[in-house]
C-alpha positions, 0 to 999 in steps of 0.5 A: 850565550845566555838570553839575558846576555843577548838582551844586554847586548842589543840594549846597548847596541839600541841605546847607541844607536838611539840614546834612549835606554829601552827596557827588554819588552818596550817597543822600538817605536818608543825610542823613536826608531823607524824602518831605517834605523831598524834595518841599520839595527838588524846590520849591527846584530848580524855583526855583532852575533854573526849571524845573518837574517834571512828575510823580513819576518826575522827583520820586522821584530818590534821590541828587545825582547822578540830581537833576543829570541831570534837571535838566541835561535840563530845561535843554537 
């Protein structure tokens, strides 16, 4: 799967999740999100790519933009 499909992908997971459309480098923050609505995003990313986080340093990402390139490299 191409980067550009990841982003698309997790903009829609965060705008369901949230109701604000974010842009690919706007931090989580902005839509308000906080630890549990993170930890919650993560749980719908390992479903949707299949793909399991191993660890906080993969979790504690701050924007789109560095959720896409650890799950682009999950995915390789």
């Amino acid at each position: 799967m191409k980067r550009e499909e990841i982003v698309k992908v997790l903009q829609g997971l965060v705008e369901e999740q949230t109701g604000v459309p974010l842009e690919e480098k706007s931090s989580f923050a902005e839509a308000g999100m906080d630890s549990l609505d993170r930890l919650e995003l993560c749980v719908a990313v390992e479903r949707q790519f299949s793909i399991v986080f191993k660890g906080p340093k993969e979790e504690n990402v701050d924007s789109i933009s560095e959720l896409a390139d650890v799950v682009s490299r999950k995915l390789k």
